[in-house]
PyMOL Python script that loads the backbone (N, CA, C, O; Angstrom):
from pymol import cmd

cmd.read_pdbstr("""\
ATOM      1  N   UNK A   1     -11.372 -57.820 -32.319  1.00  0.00           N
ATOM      2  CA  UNK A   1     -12.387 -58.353 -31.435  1.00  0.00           C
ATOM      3  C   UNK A   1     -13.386 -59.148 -32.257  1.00  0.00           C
ATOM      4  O   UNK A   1     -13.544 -58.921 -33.456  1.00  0.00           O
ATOM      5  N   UNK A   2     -14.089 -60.125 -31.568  1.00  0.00           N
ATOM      6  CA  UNK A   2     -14.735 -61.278 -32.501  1.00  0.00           C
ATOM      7  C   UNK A   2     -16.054 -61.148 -31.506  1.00  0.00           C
ATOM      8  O   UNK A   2     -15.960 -61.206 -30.280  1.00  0.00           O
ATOM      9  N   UNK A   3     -17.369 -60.951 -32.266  1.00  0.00           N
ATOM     10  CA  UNK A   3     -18.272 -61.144 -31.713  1.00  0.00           C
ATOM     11  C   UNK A   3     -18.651 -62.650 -31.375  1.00  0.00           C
ATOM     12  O   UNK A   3     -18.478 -63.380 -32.351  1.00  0.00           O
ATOM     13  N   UNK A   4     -19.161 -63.356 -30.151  1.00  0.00           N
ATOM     14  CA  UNK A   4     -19.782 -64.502 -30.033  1.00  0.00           C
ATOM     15  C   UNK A   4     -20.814 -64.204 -30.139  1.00  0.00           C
ATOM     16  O   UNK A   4     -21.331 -64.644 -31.165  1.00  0.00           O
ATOM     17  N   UNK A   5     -21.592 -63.468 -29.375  1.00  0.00           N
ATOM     18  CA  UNK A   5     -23.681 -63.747 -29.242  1.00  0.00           C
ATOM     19  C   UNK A   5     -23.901 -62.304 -28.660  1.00  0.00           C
ATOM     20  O   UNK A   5     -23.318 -61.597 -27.838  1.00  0.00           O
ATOM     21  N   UNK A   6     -24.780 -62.215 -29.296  1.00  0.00           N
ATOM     22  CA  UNK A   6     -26.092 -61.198 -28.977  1.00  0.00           C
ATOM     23  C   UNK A   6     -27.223 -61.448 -28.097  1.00  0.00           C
ATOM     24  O   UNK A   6     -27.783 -62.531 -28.263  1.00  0.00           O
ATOM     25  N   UNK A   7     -27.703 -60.627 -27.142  1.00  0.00           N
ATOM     26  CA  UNK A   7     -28.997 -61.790 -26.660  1.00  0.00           C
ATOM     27  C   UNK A   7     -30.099 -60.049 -26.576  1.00  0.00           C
ATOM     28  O   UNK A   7     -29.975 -58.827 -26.658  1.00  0.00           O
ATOM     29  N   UNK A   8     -30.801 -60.795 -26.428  1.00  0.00           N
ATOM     30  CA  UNK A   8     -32.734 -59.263 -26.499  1.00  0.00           C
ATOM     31  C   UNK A   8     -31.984 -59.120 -24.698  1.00  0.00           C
ATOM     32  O   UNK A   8     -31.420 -59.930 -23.962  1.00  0.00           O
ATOM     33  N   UNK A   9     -32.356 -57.684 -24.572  1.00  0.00           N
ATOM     34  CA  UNK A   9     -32.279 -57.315 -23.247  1.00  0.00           C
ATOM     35  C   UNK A   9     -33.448 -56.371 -22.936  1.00  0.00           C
ATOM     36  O   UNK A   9     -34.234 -56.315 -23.882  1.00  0.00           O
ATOM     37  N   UNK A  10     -33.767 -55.664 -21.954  1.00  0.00           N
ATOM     38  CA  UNK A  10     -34.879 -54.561 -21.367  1.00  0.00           C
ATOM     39  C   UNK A  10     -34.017 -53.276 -21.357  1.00  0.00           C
ATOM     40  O   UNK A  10     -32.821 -53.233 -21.071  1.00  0.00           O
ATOM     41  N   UNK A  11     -34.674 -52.408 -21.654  1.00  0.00           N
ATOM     42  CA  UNK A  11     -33.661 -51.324 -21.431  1.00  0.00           C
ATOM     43  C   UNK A  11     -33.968 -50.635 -19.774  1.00  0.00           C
ATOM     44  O   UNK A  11     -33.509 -49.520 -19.528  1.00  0.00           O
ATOM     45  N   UNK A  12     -34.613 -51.249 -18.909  1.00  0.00           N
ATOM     46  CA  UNK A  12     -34.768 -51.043 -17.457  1.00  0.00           C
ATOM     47  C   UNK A  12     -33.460 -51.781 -17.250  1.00  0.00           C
ATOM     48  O   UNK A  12     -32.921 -52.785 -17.715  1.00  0.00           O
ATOM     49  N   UNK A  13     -33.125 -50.649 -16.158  1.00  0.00           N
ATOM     50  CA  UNK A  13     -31.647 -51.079 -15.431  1.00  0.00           C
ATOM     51  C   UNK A  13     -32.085 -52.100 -14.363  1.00  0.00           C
ATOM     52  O   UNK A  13     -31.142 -52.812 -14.018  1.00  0.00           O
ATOM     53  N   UNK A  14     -33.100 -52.337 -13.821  1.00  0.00           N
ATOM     54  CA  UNK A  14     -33.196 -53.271 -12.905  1.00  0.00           C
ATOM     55  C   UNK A  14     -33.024 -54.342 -13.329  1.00  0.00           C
ATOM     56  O   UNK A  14     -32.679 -55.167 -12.483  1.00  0.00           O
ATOM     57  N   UNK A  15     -33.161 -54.810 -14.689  1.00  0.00           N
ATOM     58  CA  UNK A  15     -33.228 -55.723 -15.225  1.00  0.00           C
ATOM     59  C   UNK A  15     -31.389 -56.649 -15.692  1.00  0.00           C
ATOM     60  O   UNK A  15     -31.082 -57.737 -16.178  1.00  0.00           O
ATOM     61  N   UNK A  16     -30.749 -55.633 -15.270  1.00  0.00           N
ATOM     62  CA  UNK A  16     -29.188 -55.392 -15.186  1.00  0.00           C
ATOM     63  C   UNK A  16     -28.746 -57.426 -14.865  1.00  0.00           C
ATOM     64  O   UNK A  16     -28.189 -58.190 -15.653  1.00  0.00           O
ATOM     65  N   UNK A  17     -29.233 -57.703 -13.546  1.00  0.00           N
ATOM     66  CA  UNK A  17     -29.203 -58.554 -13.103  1.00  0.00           C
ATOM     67  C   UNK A  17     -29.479 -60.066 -13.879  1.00  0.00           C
ATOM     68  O   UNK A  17     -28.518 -60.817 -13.716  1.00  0.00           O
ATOM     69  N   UNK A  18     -30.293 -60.500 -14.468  1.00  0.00           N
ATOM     70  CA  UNK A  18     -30.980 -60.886 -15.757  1.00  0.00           C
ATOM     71  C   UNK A  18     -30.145 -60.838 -16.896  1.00  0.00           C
ATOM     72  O   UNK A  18     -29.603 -61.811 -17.420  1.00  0.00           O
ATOM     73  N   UNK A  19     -30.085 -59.910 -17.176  1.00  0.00           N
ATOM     74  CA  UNK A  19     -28.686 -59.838 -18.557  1.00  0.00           C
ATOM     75  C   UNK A  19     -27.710 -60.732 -18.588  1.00  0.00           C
ATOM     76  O   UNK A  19     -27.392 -61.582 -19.419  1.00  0.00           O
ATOM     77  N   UNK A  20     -27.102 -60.285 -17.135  1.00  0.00           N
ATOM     78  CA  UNK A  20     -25.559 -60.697 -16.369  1.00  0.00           C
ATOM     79  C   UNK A  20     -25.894 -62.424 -16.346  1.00  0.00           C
ATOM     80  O   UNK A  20     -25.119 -63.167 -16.949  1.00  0.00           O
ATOM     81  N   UNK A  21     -26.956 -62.932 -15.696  1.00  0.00           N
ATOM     82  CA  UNK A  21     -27.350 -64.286 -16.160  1.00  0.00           C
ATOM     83  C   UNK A  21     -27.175 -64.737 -17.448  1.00  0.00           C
ATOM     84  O   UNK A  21     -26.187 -65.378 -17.804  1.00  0.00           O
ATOM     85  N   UNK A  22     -28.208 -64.391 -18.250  1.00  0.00           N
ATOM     86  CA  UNK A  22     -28.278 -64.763 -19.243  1.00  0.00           C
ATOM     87  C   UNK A  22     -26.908 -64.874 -20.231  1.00  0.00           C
ATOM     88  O   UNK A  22     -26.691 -65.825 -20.983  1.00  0.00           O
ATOM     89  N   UNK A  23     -26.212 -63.936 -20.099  1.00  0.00           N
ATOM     90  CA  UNK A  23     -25.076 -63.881 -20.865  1.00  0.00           C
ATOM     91  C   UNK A  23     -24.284 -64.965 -20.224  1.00  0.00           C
ATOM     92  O   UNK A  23     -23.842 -65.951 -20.814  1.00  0.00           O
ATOM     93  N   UNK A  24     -24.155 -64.706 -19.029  1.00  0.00           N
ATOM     94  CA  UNK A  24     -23.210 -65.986 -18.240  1.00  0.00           C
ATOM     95  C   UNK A  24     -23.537 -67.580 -19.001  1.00  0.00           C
ATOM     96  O   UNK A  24     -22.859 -68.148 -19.858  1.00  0.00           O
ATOM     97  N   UNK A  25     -24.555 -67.946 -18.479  1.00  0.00           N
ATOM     98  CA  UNK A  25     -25.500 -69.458 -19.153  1.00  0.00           C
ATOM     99  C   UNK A  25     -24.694 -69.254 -20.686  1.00  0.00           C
ATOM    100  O   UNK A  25     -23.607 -69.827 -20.771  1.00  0.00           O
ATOM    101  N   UNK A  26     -25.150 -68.501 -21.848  1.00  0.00           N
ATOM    102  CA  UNK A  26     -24.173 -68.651 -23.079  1.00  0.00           C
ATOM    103  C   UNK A  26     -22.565 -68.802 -22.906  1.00  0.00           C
ATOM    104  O   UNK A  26     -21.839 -69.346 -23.739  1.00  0.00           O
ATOM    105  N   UNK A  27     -22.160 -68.264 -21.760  1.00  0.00           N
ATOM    106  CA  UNK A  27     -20.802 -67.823 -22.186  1.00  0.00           C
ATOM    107  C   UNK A  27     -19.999 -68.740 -21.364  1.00  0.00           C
ATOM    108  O   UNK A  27     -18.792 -68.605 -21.162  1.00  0.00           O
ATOM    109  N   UNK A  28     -20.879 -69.853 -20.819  1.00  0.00           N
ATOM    110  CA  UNK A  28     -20.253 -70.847 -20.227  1.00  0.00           C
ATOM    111  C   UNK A  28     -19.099 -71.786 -21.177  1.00  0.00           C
ATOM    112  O   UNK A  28     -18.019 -72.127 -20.694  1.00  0.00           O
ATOM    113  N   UNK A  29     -19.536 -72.150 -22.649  1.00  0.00           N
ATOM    114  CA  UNK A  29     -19.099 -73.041 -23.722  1.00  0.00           C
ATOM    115  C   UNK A  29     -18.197 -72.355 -23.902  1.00  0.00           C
ATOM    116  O   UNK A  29     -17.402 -73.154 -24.397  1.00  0.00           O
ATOM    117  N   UNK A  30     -17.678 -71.373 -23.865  1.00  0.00           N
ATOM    118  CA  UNK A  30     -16.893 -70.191 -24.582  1.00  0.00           C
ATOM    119  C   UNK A  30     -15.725 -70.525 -23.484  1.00  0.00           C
ATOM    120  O   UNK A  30     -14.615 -70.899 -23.862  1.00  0.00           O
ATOM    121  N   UNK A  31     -15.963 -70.406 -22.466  1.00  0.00           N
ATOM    122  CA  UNK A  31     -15.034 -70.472 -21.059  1.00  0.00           C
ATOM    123  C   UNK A  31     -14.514 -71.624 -20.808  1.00  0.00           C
ATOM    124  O   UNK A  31     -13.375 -71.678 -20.345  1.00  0.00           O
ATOM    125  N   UNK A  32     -15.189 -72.680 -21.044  1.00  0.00           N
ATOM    126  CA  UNK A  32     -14.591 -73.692 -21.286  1.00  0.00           C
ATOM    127  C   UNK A  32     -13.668 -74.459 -22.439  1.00  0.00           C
ATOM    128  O   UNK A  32     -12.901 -75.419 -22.369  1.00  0.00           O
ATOM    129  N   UNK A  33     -13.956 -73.877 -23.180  1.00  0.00           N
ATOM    130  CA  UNK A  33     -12.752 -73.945 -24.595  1.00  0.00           C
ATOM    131  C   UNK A  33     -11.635 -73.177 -24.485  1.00  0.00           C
ATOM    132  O   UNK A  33     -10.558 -73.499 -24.986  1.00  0.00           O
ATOM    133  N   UNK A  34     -11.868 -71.930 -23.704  1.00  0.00           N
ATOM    134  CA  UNK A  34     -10.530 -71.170 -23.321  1.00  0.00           C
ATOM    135  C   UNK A  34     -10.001 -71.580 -22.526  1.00  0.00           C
ATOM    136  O   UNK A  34      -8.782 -71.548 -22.694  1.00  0.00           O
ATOM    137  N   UNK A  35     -10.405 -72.096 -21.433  1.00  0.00           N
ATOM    138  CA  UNK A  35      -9.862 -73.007 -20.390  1.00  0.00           C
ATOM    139  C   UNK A  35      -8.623 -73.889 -20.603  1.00  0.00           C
ATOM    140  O   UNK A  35      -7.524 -73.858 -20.051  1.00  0.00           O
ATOM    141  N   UNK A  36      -9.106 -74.662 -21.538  1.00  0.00           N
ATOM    142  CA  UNK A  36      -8.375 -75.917 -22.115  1.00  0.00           C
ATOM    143  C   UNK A  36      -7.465 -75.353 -22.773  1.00  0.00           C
ATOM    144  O   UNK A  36      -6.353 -75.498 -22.266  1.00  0.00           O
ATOM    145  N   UNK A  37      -7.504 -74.653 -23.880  1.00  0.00           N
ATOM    146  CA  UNK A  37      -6.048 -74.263 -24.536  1.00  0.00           C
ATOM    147  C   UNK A  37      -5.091 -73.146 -23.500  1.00  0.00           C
ATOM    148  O   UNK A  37      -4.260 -72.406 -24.028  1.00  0.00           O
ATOM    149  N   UNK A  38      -5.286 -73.136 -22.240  1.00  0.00           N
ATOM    150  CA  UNK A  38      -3.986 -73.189 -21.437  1.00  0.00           C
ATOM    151  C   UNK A  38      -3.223 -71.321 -21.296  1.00  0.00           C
ATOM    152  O   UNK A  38      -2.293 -70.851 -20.641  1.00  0.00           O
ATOM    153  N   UNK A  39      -4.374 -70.645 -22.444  1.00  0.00           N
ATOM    154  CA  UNK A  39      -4.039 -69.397 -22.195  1.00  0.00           C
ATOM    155  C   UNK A  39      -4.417 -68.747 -21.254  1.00  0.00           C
ATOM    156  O   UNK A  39      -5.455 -69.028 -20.654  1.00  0.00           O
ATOM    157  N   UNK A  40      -3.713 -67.829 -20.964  1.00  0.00           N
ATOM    158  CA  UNK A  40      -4.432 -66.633 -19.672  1.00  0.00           C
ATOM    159  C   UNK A  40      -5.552 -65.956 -19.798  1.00  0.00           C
ATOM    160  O   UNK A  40      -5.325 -65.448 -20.896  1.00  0.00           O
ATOM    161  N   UNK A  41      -6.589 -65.569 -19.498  1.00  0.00           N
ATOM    162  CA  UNK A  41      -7.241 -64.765 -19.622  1.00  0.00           C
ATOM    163  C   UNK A  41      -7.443 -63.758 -18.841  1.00  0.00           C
ATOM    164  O   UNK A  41      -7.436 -63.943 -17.624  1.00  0.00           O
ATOM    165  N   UNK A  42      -7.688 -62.348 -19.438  1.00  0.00           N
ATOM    166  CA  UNK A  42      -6.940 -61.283 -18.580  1.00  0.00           C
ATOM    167  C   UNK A  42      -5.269 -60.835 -19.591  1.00  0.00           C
ATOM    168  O   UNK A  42      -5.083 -59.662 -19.915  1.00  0.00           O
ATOM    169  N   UNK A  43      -4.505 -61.645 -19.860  1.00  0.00           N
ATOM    170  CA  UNK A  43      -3.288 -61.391 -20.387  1.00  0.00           C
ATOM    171  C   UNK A  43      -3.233 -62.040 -21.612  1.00  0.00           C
ATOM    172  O   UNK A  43      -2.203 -61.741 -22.216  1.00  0.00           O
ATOM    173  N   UNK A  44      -4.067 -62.943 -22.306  1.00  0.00           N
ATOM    174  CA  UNK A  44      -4.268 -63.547 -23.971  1.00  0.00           C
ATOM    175  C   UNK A  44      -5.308 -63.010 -24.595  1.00  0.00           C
ATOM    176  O   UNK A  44      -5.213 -62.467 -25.696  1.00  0.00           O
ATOM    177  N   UNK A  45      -6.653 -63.147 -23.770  1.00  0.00           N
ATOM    178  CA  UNK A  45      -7.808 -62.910 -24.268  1.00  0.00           C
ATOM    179  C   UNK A  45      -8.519 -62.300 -22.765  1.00  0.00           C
ATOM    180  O   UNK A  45      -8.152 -62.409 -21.595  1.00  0.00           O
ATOM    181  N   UNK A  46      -9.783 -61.569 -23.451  1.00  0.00           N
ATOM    182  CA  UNK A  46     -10.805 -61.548 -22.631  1.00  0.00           C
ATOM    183  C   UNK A  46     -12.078 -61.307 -23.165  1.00  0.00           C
ATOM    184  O   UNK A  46     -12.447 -61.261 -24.339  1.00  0.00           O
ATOM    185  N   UNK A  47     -12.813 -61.132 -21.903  1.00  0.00           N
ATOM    186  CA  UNK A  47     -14.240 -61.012 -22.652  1.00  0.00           C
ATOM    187  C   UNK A  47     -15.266 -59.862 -22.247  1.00  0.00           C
ATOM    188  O   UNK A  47     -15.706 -59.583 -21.131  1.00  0.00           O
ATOM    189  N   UNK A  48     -15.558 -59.179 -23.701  1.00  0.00           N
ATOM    190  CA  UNK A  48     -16.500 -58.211 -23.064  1.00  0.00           C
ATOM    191  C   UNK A  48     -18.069 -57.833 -23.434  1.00  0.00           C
ATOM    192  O   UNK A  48     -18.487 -58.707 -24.193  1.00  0.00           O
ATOM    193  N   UNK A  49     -18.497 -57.411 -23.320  1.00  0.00           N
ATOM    194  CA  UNK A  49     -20.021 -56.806 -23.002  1.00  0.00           C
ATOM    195  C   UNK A  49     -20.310 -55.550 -23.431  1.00  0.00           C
ATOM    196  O   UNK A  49     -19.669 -54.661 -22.871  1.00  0.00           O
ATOM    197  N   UNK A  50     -21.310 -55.127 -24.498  1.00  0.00           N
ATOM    198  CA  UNK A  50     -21.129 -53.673 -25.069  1.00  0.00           C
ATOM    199  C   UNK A  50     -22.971 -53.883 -24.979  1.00  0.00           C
ATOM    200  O   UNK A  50     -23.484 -54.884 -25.479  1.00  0.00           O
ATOM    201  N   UNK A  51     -23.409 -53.328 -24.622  1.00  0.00           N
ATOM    202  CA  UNK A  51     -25.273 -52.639 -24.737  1.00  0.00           C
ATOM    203  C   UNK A  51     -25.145 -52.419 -25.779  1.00  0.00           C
ATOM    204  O   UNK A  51     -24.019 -52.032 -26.091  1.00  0.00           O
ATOM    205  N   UNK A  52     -26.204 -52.536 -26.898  1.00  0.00           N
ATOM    206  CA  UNK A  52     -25.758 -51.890 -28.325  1.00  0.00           C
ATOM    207  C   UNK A  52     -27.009 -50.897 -28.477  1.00  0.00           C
ATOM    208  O   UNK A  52     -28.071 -51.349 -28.904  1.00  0.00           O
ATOM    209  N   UNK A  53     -26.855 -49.225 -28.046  1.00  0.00           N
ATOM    210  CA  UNK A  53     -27.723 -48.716 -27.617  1.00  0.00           C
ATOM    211  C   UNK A  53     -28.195 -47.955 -28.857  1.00  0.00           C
ATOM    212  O   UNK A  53     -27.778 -48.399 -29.926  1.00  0.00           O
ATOM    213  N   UNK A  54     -28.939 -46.961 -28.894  1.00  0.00           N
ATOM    214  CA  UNK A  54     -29.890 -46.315 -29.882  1.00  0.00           C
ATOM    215  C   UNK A  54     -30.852 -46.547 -30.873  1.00  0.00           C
ATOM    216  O   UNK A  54     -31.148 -47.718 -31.113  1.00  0.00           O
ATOM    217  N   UNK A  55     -31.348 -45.713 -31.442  1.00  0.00           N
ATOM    218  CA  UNK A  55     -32.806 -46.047 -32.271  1.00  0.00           C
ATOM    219  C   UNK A  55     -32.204 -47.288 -32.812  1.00  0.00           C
ATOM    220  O   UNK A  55     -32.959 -48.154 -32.368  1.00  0.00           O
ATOM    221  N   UNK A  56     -31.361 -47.840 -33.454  1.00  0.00           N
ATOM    222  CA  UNK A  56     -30.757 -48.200 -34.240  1.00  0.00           C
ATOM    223  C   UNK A  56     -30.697 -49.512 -33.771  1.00  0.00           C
ATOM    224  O   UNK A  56     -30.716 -50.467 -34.548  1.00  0.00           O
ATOM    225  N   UNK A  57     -30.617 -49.651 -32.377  1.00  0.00           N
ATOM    226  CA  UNK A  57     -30.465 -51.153 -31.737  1.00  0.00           C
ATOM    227  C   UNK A  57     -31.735 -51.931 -31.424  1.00  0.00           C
ATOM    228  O   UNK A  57     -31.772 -53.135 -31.169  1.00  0.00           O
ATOM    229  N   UNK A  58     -33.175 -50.774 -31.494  1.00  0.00           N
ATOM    230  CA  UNK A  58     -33.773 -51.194 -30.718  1.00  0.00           C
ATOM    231  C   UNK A  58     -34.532 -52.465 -31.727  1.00  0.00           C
ATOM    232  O   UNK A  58     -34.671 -52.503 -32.950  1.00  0.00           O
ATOM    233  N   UNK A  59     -34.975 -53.532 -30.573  1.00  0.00           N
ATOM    234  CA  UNK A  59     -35.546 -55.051 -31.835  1.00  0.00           C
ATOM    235  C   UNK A  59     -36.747 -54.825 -31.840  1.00  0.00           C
ATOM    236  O   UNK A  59     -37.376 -54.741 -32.894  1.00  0.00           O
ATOM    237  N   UNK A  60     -37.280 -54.687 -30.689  1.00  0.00           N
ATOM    238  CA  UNK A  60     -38.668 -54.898 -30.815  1.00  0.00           C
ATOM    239  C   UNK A  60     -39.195 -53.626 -29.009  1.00  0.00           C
ATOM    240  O   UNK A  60     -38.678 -53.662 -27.892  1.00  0.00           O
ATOM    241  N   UNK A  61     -40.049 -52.956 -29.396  1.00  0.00           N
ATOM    242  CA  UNK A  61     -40.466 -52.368 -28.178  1.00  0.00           C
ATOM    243  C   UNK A  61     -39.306 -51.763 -27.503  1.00  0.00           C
ATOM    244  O   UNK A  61     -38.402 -51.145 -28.067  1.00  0.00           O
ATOM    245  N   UNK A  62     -39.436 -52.041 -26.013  1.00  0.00           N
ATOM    246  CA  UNK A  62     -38.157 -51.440 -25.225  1.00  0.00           C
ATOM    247  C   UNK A  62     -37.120 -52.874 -25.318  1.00  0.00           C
ATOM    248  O   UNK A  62     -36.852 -53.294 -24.192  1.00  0.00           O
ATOM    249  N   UNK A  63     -36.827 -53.257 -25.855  1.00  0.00           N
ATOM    250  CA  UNK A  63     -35.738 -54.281 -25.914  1.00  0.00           C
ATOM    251  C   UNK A  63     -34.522 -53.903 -26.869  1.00  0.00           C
ATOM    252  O   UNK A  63     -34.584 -53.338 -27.960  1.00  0.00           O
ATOM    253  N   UNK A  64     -33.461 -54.334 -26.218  1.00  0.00           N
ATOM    254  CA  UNK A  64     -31.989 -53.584 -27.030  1.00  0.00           C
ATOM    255  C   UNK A  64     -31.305 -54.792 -27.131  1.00  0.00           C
ATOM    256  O   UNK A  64     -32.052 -55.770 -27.090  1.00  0.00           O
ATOM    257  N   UNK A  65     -29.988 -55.057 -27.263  1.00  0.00           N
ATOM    258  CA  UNK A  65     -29.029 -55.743 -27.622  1.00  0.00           C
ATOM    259  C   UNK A  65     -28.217 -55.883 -26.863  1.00  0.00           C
ATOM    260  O   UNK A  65     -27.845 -54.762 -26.515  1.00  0.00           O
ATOM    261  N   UNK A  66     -27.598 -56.755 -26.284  1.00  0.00           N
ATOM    262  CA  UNK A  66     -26.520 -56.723 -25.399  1.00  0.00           C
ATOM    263  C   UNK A  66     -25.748 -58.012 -25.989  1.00  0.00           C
ATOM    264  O   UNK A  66     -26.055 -59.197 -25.860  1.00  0.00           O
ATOM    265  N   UNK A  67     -24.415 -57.310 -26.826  1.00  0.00           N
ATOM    266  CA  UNK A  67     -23.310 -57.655 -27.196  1.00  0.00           C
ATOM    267  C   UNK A  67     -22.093 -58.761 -26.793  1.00  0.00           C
ATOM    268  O   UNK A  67     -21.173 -58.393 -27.524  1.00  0.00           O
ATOM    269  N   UNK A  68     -21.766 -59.528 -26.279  1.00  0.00           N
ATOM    270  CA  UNK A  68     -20.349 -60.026 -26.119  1.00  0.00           C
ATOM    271  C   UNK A  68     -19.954 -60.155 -27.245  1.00  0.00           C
ATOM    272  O   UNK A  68     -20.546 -60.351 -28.306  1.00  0.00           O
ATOM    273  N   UNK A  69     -18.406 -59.980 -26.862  1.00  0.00           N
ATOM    274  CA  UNK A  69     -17.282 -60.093 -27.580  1.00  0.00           C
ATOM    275  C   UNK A  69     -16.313 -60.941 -26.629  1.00  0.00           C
ATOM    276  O   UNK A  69     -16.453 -61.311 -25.464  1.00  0.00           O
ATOM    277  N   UNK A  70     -14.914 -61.173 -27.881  1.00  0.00           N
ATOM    278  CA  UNK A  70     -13.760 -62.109 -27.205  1.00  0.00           C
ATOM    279  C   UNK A  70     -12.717 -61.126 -28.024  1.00  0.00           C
ATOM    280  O   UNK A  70     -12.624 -60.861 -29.222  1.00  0.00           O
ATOM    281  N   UNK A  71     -12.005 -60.719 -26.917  1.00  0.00           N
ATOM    282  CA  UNK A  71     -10.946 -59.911 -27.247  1.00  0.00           C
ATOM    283  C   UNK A  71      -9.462 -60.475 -27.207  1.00  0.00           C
ATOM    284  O   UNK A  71      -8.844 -60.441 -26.144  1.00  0.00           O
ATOM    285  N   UNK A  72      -8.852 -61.026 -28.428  1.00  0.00           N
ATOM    286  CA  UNK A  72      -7.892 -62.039 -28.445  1.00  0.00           C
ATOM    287  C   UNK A  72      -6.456 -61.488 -28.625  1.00  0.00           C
ATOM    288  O   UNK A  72      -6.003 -60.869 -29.587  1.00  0.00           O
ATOM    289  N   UNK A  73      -5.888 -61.833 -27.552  1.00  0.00           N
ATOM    290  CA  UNK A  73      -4.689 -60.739 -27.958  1.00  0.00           C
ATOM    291  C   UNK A  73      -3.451 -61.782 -28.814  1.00  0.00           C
ATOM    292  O   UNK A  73      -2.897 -61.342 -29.821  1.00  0.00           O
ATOM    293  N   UNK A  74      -3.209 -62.814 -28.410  1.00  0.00           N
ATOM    294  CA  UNK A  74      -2.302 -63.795 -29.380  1.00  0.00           C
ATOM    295  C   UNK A  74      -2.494 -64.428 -30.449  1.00  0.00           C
ATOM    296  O   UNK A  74      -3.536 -65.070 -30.314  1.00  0.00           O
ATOM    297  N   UNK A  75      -1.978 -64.615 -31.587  1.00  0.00           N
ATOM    298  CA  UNK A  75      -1.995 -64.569 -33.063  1.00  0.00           C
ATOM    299  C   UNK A  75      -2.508 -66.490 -33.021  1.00  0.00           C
ATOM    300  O   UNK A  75      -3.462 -67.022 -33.589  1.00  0.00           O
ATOM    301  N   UNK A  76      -1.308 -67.196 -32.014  1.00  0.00           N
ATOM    302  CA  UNK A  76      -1.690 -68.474 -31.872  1.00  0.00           C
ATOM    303  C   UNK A  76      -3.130 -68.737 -31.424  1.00  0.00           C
ATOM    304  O   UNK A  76      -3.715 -69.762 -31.774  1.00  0.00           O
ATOM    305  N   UNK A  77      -3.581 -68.000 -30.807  1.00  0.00           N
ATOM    306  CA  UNK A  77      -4.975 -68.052 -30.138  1.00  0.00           C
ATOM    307  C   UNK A  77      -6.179 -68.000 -30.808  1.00  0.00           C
ATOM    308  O   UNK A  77      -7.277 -68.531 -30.643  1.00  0.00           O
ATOM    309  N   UNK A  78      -5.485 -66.875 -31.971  1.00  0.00           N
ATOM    310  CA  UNK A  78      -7.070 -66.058 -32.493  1.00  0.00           C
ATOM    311  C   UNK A  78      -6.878 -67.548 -33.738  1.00  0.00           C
ATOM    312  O   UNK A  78      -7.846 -67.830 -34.444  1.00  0.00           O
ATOM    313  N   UNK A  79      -6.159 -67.994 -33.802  1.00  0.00           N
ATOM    314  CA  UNK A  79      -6.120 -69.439 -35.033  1.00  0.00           C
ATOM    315  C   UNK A  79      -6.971 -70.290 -34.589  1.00  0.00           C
ATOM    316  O   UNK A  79      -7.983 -70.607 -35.213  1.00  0.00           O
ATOM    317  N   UNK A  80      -6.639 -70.757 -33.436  1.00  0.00           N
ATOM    318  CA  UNK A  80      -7.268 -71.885 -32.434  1.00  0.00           C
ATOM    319  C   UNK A  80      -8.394 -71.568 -32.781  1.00  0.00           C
ATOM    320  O   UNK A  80      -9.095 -72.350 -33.424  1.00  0.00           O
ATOM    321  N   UNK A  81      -8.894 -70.082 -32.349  1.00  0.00           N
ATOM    322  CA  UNK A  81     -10.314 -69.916 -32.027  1.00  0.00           C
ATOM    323  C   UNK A  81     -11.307 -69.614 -33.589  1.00  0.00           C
ATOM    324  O   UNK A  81     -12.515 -69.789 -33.751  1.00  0.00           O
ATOM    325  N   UNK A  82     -10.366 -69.157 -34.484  1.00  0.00           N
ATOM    326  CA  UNK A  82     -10.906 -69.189 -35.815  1.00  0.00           C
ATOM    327  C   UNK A  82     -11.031 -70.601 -36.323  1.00  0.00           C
ATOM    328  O   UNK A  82     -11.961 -70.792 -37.106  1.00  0.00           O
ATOM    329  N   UNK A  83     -10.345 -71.513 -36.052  1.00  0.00           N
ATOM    330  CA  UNK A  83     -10.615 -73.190 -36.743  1.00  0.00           C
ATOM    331  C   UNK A  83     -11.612 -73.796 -36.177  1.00  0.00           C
ATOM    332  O   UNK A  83     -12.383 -74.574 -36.739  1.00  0.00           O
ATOM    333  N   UNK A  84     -11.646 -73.293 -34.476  1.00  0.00           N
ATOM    334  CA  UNK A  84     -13.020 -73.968 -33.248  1.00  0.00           C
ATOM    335  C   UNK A  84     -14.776 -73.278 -33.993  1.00  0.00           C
ATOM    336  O   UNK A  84     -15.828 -73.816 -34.338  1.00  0.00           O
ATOM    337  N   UNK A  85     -14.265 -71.884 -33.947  1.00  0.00           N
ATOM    338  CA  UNK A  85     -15.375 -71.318 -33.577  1.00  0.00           C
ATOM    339  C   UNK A  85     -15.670 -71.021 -35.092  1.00  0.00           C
ATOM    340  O   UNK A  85     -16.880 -71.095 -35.306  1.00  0.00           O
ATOM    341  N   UNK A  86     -15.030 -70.748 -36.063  1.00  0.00           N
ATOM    342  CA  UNK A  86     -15.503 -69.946 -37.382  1.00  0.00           C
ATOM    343  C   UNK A  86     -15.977 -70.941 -38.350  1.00  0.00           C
ATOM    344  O   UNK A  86     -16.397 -70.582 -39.450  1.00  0.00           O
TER     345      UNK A  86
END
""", "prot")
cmd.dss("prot")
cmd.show_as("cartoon", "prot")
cmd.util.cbc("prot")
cmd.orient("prot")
């Protein structure tokens, strides 16, 4: 699994909504490069979302981390995306 971006989150769940934005808006560029090279997603790659919780995460105040990742399952793919993205 390959991290893309990190973004500051609230650790209020209402704030759930907000996250899900924010991550979306980044993860637009990402979706569109997968797009184009013609793989499945769901069955090549996908993409996920991890809270990165405890003392350990926290940045500043009540603010935590909220994680994506790209979970690449084909060898041709993770190349593509290592020459694009690395």
């Amino acid at each position: 699994m390959e991290e893309l971006f990190s973004i500051k989150v609230s650790d209020n769940a209402d704030d759930e909504v907000w996250h899900n934005e924010a991550v979306n808006k980044k993860l637009t560029k990402y979706e569109k490069w997968f797009k184009k090279t013609k793989f499945k997603r769901g069955k090549d790659y996908d993409f996920l979302q991890q809270y990165n919780g405890g003392n350990t995460a926290r940045i500043e105040d009540s603010l935590l981390k909220l994680d994506v990742y790209v979970d690449i399952k084909r060898d041709e793919l993770k190349m593509l995306y290592k020459l694009r993205w690395k």
